[in-house]
Each structure stands twice: as structure tokens, then as C-alpha cells.
N, C-alpha and C positions, 0 to 999 in steps of 0.2 A: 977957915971953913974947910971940911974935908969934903976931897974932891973923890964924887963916885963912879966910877970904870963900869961902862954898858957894854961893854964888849964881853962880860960872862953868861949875858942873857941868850945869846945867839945856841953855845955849847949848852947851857940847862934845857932849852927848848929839843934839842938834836936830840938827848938823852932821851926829855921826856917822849919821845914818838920812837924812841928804841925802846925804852919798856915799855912801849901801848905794844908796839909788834911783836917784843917776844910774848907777851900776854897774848895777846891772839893768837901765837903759836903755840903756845903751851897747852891754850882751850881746845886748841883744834887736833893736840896729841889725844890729850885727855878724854876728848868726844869718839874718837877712830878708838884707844885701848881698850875705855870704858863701855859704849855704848856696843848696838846690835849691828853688825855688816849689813849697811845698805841695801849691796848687791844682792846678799843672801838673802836677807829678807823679800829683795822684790823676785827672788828666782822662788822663794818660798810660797809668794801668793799667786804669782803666774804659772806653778807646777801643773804638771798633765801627768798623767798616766802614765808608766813607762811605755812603749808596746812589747809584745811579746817575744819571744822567741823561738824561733823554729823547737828547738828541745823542747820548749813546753809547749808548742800546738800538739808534737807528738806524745805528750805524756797524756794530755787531753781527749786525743781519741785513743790511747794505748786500750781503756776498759769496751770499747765498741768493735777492736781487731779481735780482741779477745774473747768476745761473744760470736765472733763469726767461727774463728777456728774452732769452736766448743761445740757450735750447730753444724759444722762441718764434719767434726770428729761424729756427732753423735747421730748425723746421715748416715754415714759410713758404719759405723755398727751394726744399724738398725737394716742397710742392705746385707750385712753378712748375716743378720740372724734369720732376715729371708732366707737369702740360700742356704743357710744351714736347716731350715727349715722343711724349705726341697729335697735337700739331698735326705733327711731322713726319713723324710714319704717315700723319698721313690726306693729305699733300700724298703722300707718297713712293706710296699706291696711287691717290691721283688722277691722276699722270704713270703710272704702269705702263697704268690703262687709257685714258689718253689717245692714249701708243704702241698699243696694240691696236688701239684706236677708227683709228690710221691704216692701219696694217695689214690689218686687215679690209676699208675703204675700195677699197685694190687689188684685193684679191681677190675683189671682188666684182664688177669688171669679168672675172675667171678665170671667176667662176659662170655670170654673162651668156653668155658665149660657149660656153661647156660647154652650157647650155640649148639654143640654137640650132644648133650641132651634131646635138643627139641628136634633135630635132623635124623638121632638114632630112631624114636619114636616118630616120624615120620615115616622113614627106612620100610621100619616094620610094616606101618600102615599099608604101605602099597605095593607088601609081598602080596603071591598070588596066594598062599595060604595065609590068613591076618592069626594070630594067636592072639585072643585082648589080652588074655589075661599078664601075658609075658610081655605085651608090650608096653601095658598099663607099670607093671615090676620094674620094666626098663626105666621109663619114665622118673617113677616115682625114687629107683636109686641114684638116679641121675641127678635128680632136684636134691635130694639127702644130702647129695656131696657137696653139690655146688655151695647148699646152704650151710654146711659143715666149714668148707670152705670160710666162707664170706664169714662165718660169725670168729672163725680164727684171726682174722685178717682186721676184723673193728676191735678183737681181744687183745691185738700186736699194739694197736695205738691208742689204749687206750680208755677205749669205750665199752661201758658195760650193762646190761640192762637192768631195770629195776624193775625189784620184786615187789609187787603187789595184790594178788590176788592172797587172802589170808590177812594179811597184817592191817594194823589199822591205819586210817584215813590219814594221811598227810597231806595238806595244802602247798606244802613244798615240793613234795612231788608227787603229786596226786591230783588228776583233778576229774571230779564228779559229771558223768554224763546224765548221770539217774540214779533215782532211791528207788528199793523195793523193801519190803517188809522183811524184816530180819527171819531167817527158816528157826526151827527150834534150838536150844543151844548157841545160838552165834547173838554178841550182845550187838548195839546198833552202832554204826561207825565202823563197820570191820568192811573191808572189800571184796565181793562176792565174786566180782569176776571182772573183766581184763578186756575192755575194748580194741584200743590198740597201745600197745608194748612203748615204753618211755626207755630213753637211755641217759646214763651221764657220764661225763670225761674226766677225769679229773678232780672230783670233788663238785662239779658244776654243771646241772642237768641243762641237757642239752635237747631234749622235747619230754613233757610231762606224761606221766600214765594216764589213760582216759578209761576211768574205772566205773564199774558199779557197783555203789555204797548201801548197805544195810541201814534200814530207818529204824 
């Protein structure tokens, strides 16, 4: 009878639990190469928000600085077209009384003469011989001049009277004090006569003729 040796069963067993652990270890390669990172996964489901960073707080209110400097700028214009606005009133009524200031100037050679007229014609009055007649003369050449004067002096700048009596009605520069019945000859609408005297400067009347019109 053949005799059988138990001493190989010790070494088959040793084996058999060296292949069970490298099979667990091979599963446990296999599961880490194959499978999803644990770790990652649980940072995946625990994840927050980043927070921010300074750069992007400031990119954040970059469009609100930028509306201030634009309401800042658009202050600041809005004061210089005030004062540009000032300064050209106060020049625009510095030239208006400039022109005055010249105007007056003439006219005060008008006054001049107007003075000395009514002084000549006093003069006379309270000679101890009166002459009327030559003092009335005086008088009257006195006012000639003056008015000679003064109508040179509105012809220098400008102004010129308008002719009205004769020609027919204008609403432009004409205006109607009264109608009377047209005389023989004169059709209706023509202007009879000439209340008080219009002028215009320029092209641009500056007081209207106060006429009376033919009906």
C-alpha cells in the first residue's frame, strides 16, 4: 500500500491565501484605476462657491465710478455754460449802452442849441425896445437849425422817415387813426394826412405812421 505524504497540504493552503490577497489586491488596483476618486467626488458634493476677489469687487462697481465721473463731468459743463452765459449778457448790455453812450453824445449837441435858442429869444424879450417880429425870426431860425441839426444826426445812424401822406395804406407801416370820405379824385385807401410822423432803421420800423385814411 502506497503511503501518502500530508506534509504538501500545509504549502497548498499557504498558496491558496497568497492568491486570495493578490486578488484583493489586484481588485483593489482595479477599483482606485477604474472607478471615480472618492476624494474628488466628496469635494465635488461638498463644493461652495469660490469667493471673490478684490479685482472682481472692483470690476463690479467699475460701471457706478463711471457714472459718477460722467455726472461729475456733465456738472462741470453745465457750470461753464452758465458762466459763458453771463459773460455774454454782460458784454451784449455793455455794447447796447456803449451804442447809447454814442447816441446821446449827438444829441447833445441838439440840446446845446435848443438852450441857446430859447435864451436868444428871451434876450430879446426883456430888451427895453421888444421887436416881435425879429424876435419871433430869431426864434423860429433858431428851431430850423436845431431841427436841421437833429434830423442830420437820426440820417447819420440810420433812421429815416416814412412817407405817408399820398401813398396808399399800409398795415406795415401805417396805422389808421381815422377814415373820412375820400375828396374828389383820390380813390379810398390812399392817406390823406399824417398825424404823427413813423420812422424806420434799417429795414425795420421803429414807430408806425399814425395816418388818416380815405373811405
Amino acid at each position: 500500500m502506497k503511503k501518502i505524504e500530508v506534509q504538501d497540504a500545509e504549502p497548498n493552503a499557504a498558496s491558496a491565501e497568497e492568491q486570495v490577497d493578490t486578488f484583493e489586491e489586484h481588485a483593489g488596483e482595479s477599483q482606485v484605476g477604474d472607478g471615480v476618486d472618492v476624494s474628488d467626488a466628496a469635494d465635488g458634493q461638498a463644493a461652495e462657491p469660490t469667493p471673490s476677489k478684490p479685482e472682481d469687487v472692483q470690476q463690479e462697481l467699475a460701471p457706478s465710478d463711471e457714472i459718477s465721473v460722467l455726472k461729475d463731468r456733465l456738472l462741470r459743463q453745465a457750470a461753464e455754460f452758465q458762466n459763458y452765459r453771463r459773460r455774454v449778457e454782460q458784454e451784449r448790455q455793455s455794447d447796447v449802452k456803449f451804442g447809447q453812450s454814442l447816441v446821446i453824445q449827438q444829441l447833445l449837441d441838439v440840446y446845446d442849441d435848443l438852450r441857446r435858442s430859447i435864451e436868444a429869444a428871451k434876450e430879446t424879450a426883456r430888451g427895453e425896445q421888444v421887436d416881435t417880429e425879429a424876435a419871433f425870426d430869431s426864434l423860429i431860425g433858431g428851431v430850423e437849425l436845431v431841427f436841421k441839426k437833429f434830423s442830420d444826426e437820426l440820417q447819420r445812424f440810420g433812421v429815416e422817415p416814412i412817407e405817408a401822406v399820398g401813398s396808399e395804406f399800409n398795415e406795415d407801416e401805417h396805422e389808421a387813426m381815422m377814415q373820412q370820405p375820400a375828396p374828389d379824385g383820390t380813390a379810398p385807401g390812399i392817406v390823406l394826412a399824417e398825424i404823427q410822423k413813423g420812422f424806420r432803421m434799417g429795414g425795420r420800423v421803429l414807430r408806425h405812421s399814425k395816418v388818416v385814411v380815405a373811405g
